[in-house]
N, C-alpha and C positions, 0 to 999 in steps of 0.2 A: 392443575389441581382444582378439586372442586369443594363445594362447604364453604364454612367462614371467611375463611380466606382465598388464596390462590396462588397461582402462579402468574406471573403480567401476561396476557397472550401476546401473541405475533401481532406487530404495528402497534401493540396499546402500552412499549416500556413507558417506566415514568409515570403511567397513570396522566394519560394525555387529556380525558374524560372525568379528570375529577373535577367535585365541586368547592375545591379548597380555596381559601378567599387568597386575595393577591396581597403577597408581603406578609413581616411575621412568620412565625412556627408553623408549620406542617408538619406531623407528628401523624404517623400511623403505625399498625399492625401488619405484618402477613406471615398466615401461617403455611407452614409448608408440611410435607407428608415424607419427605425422602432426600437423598443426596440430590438428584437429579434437581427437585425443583430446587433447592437450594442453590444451586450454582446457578440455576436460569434466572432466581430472583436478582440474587447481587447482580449477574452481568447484564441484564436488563435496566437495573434501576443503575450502573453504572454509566453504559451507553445513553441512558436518556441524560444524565447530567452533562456527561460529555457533548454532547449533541445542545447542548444552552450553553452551553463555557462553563460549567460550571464545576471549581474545584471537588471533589468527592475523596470521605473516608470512609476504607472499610474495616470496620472492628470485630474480629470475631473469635470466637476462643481458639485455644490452639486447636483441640484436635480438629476444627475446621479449617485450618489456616493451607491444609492439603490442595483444598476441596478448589481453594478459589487464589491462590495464588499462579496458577496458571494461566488464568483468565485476564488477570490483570499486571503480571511481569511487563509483557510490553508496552502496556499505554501510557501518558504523560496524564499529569494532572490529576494521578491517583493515587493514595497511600493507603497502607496497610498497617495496623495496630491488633495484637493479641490482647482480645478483650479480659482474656484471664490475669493477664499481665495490668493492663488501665482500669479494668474494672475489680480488683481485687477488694476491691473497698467501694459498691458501687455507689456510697452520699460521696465520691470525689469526683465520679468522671463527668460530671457539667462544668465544673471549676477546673482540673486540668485537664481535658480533652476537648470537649465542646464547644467551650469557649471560646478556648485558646485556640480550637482551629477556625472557628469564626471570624475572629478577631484577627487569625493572619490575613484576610483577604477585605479590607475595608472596602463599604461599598460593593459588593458583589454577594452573590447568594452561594451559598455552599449547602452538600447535603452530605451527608452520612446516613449509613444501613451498616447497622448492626445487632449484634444478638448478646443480650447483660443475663438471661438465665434461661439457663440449657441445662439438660436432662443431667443429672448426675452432678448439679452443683454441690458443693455441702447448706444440707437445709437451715443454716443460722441465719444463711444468706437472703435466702427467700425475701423475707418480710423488707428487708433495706432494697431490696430488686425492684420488689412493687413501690416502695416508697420511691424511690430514683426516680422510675417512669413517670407516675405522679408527678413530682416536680419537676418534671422538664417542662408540662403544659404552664406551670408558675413562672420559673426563674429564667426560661428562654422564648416567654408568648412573643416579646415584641423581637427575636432576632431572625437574619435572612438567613433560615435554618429547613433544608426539608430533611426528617428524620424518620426515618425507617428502620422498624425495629422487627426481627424475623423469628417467629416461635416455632417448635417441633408441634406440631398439632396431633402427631401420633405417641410420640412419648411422655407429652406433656397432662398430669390427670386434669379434670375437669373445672377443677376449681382453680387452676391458675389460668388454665384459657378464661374463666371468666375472670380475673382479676386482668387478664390482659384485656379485654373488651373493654374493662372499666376504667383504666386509665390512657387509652389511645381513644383520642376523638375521632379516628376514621380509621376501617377495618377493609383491607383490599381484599378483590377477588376480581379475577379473571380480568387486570387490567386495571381495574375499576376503583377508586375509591367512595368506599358509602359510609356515613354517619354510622358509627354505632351504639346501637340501642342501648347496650350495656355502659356509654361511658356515667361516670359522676364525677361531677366536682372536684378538682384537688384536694383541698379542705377536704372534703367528709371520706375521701378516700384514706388521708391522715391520720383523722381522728378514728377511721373502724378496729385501722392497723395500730393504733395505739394500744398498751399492752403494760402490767404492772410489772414492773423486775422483781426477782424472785431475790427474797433476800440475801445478803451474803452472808457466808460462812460465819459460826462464831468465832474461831481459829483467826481469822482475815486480820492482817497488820489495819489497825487505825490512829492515825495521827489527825492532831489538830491543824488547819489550814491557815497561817499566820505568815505576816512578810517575814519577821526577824527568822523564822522557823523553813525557808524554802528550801533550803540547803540539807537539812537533815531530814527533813520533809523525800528529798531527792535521793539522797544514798539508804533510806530504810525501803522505798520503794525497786532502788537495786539490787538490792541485799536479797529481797524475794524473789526477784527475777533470775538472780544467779541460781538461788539455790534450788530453784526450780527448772534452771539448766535452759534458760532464754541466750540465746548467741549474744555474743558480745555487740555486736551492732543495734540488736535490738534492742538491747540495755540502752543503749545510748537514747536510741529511739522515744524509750519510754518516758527517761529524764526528762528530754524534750517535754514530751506531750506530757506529763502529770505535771510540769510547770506550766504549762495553759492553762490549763485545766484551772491550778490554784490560783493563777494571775487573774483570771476570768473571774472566780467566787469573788478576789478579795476587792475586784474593780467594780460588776454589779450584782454581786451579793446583797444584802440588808441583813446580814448578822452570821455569824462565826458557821465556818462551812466543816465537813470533816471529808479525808480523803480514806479510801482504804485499798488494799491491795490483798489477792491471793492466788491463788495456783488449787485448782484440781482438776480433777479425771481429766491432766494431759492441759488444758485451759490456762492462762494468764488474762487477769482483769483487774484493770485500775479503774475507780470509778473517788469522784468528788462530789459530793450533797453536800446541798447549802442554800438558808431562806433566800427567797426571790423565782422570779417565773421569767423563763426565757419561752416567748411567744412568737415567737417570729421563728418562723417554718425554712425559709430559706438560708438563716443562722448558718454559719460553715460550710455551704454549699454552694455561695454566692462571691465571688473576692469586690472586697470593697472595692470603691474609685479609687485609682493610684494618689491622691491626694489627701486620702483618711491617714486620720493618724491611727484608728483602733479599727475591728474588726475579723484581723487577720488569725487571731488562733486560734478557734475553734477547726476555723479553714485546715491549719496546721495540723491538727488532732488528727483530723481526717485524710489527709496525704500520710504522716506515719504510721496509723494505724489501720488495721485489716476490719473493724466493723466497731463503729461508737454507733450508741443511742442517745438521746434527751430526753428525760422523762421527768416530765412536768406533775405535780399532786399535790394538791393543800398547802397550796405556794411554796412548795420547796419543787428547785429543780433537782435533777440527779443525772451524772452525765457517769456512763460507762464507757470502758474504751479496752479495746484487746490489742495489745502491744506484738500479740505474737504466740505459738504455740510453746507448751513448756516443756522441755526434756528433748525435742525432737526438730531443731533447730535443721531449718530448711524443708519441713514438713508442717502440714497443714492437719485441719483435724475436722469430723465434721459429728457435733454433738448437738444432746439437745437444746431446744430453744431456749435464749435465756442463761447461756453462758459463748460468749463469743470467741470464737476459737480462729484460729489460722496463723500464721506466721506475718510481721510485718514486712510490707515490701512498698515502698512509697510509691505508689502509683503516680506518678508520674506522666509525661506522653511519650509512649514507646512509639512513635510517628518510623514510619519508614518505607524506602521505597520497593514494591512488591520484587523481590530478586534479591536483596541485597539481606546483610549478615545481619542475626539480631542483634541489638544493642549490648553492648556489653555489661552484664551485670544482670540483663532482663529473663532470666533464665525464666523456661514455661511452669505456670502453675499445677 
């Protein structure tokens, strides 16, 4: 492949010629043009990990899971995850993927190549895809991480190849890893994609956010989702998550929060506003040290939920959260910006060995 990106050539898997510093995050791009180089990327950047000892995941949406599970059935020390399955909700999969395969191999470097947005996602998704990548340079600089992330360079329009330039600090081609021009800062990668929420419905249930009050709080938030024809699990799901939500207001709030809930065009969204500014960018995306006693539900929101925001304005935060699509339980939806649609599925780590059955429950998105 030639342009921006590439293909690794012959003798250069791995990116044996890069100038990437030793230890910490290694984070790049490659874009690719076709099936062909796509299976020569992954099985090249597989072989060179293998070739260091080094454990390798590969994560990629289903309809590629064709493509390159042939490639990799017989080798050891290699797993396969359907990224539409881990990444269903992509502010989760640094917290349950990334991490957590890091962290199975203490002391040793591990890598993963995968692909979080490919042609034909639903566009709600987009803006959280760039925000993920973005935070990976944040909340995984200091781990033994090489991460390789593969874009359609022919399907993909213009302005997400530059969004992908700008949040991978290194862009391969023909082997090679070179600095890219286009990155910027995490931070102000943040702040561009930052965005006002469109208000909600006059129609939209809203309750006041109060301890004595969780409970009714919790079955009027059901009661929409029923009648909006959300799967009975998902209901469960939501109760879940709109008590984070309101645990969160009432713990670092600074004055009375309100929650609201509605259903349209096919959509479910619960969302909680309430004074105070949640500033910290890594919030839910990060799991505390197993010896915290708080930080863990925001984390939560986001394993049961298909796409939450945080939206910070005139010291009031506002958290949205989509529990799941309405009426069409086990279907997904893909509307416009600004109402977040899909079905809940806890993303989870669908980890498994190339060959074997998919997990049960993990059916493809």
């Amino acid at each position: 492949m030639n342009g921006a990106g590439g293909r690794p050539g012959k003798g250069t898997a791995g990116v044996d010629r890069s100038p990437f510093p030793e230890g910490g995050l290694r984070h790049d791009a490659l874009f690719y043009a076709d099936d062909r180089d796509y299976r020569a990327a992954v099985e090249e950047f597989v072989e060179a990990g293998r070739a260091a000892g080094e454990p390798v995941l590969v994560a990629v949406p289903t309809d590629r899971l064709h493509l390159v599970q042939p490639l990799l059935a017989p080798l050891d020390g290699v797993e396969l995850a359907d990224m539409a399955v881990i990444g269903r909700n992509p502010a989760a999969i640094i917290a349950t993927t990334l991490r957590g395969f890091v962290h199975r191999f203490p002391g040793r470097r591990v890598r993963v190549v995968g692909e979080s947005l490919w042609p034909g996602r639903r566009p709600a998704a987009y803006r959280h895809c760039v925000e993920h990548e973005a935070i990976i340079n944040l909340g995984l600089a200091d781990q033994p991480l090489t991460m390789r992330c593969l874009f359609d360079r022919s399907r993909l329009p213009a302005g997400t190849l530059a969004d992908v330039a700008g949040t991978h600090p290194w862009l391969v081609s023909g082997g090679v890893a070179r600095p890219s021009a286009g990155y910027r800062s995490p931070r102000s990668v943040l702040r561009r994609l930052a965005r006002p929420l469109p208000p909600p419905p006059g129609d939209a249930l809203t309750e006041p956010v109060r301890p004595e009050r969780l409970g009714s709080l919790r079955a009027a938030v059901a009661a929409v989702a029923e009648a909006a024809g959300l799967a009975a699990e998902r209901v469960d799901d939501l109760r879940i998550a709109v008590t984070e939500l309101a645990s969160n207001a009432l713990t670092h709030g600074t004055g009375p929060a309100i929650a609201r809930c509605w259903a349209a065009a096919g959509d479910l969204v619960c969302e909680v506003s309430g004074p105070g500014e949640l500033t910290d960018s890594l919030a839910g995306r990060i799991p505390p040290p197993a010896t915290a006693v708080r930080g863990r539900g925001l984390l939560l929101v986001h394993r049961l939920c298909d796409l939450v925001d945080v939206h910070v304005a005139d010291g009031v935060t506002t958290v949205p959260a989509a529990p799941g699509a309405a009426g069409r339980p086990g279907a997904g939806a893909a509307v416009s910006p600004g109402r977040r649609p899909g079905r809940v599925r806890p993303p989870g780590p669908a980890l498994r060995r190339p060959g074997s059955a998919r997990p049960p429950g993990r059916a493809a998105a």
